[in-house]
Structure formats: structure tokens, C-alpha cells
PLY file of the C-alpha trace (Angstrom):
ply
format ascii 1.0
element vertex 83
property float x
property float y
property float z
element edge 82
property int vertex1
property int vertex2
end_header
102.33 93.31 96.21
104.57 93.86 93.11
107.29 95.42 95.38
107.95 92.48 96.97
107.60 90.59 94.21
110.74 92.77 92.62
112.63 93.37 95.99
115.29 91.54 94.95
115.76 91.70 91.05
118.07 94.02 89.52
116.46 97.36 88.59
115.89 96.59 84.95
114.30 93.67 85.32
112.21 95.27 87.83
111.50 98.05 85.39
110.48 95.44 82.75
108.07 93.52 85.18
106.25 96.47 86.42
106.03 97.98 82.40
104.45 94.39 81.58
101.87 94.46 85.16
101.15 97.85 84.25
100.27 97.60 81.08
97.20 95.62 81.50
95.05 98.48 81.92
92.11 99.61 79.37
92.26 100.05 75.81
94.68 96.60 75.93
93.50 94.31 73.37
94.05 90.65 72.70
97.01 90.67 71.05
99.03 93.44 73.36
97.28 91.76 76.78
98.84 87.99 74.89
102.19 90.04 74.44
102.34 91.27 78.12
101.42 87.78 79.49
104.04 86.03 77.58
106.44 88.83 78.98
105.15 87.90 81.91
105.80 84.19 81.74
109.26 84.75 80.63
109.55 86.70 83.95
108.00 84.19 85.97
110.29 81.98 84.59
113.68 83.08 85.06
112.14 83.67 88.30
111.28 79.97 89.08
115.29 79.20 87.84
117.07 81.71 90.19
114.86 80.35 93.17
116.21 76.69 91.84
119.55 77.99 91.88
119.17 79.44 95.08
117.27 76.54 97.04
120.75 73.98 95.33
123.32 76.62 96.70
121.56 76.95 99.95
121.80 72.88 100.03
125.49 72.91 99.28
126.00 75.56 102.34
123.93 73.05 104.53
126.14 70.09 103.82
129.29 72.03 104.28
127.32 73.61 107.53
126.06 69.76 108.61
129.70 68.00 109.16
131.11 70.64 111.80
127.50 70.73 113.80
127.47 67.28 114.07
131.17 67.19 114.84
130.12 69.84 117.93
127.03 67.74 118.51
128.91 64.86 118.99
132.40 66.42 120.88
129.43 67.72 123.50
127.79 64.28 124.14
131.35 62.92 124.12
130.59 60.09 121.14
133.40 61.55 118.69
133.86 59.10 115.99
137.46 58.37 115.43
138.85 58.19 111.55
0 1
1 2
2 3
3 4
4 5
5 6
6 7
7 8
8 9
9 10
10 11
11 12
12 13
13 14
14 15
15 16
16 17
17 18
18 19
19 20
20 21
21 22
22 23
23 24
24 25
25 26
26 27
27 28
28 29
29 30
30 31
31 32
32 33
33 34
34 35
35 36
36 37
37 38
38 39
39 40
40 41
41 42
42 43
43 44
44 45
45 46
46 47
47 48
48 49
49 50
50 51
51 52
52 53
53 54
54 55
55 56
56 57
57 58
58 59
59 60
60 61
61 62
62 63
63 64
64 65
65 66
66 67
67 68
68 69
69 70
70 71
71 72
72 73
73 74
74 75
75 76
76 77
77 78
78 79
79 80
80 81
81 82
């Protein structure tokens, strides 16, 4: 599951993520396994913002995408709007 979870990121941060998963095995103890899970919530963090930044640009592509397929839309149905 962790690939996919890293798939994308560069390889340090992918290094980093798997270091923090991993190192919730035994002999952890309250403070190292409170370490690794703020690590961890960093990560998921900066995660959540580059999906955010992702989801606006993928907006901006749809509105530039929208005006042309409607323009097509319309040119086939033969209700152009004049300007």
C-alpha cells in the first residue's frame, strides 16, 4: 500500500515516508512512535496541499478546456452565438 502511496513523490520524500512507516516496529517507545507520527503528519500534510494545488490547476485547464467544447458543441447543433 505504501508504494502507491509514494508513486508519485520525489525519491527523498519517498525515502523519508517509508523511514517514518517503518520505523514503527518494536522496541519504539512513546516518545520516538510521537516523533514518527508527527513526521508523519507533516507528510500527510504537504500531501493534502499538492493534491489542493493539483485539483485548482486541473480547474484552470477545465475552464480553458470548457470555452472551445462548447464552441464545437454549439458550431455542431448550429446555435453559434455571435459576439
Amino acid at each position: 500500500m505504501h508504494q502507491s502511496l509514494v508513486k508519485h513523490m520525489k525519491p527523498l520524500k519517498e525515502m523519508r515516508v517509508l523511514q517514518a512507516r517503518d520505523g514503527f516496529g518494536t522496541g519504539v517507545d512513546d516518545s520516538q512512535r510521537s516523533a514518527l507520527l508527527e513526521r508523519i503528519a507533516v507528510f500527510n500534510s504537504a500531501g493534502e496541499q499538492c493534491c489542493q494545488h493539483l485539483r485548482e490547476q486541473l480547474q484552470g485547464g477545465e475552464a480553458v478546456a470548457d470555452g472551445p467544447r462548447r464552441e464545437a458543441s454549439s458550431t455542431r447543433t448550429g446555435t453559434r452565438s455571435r459576439r
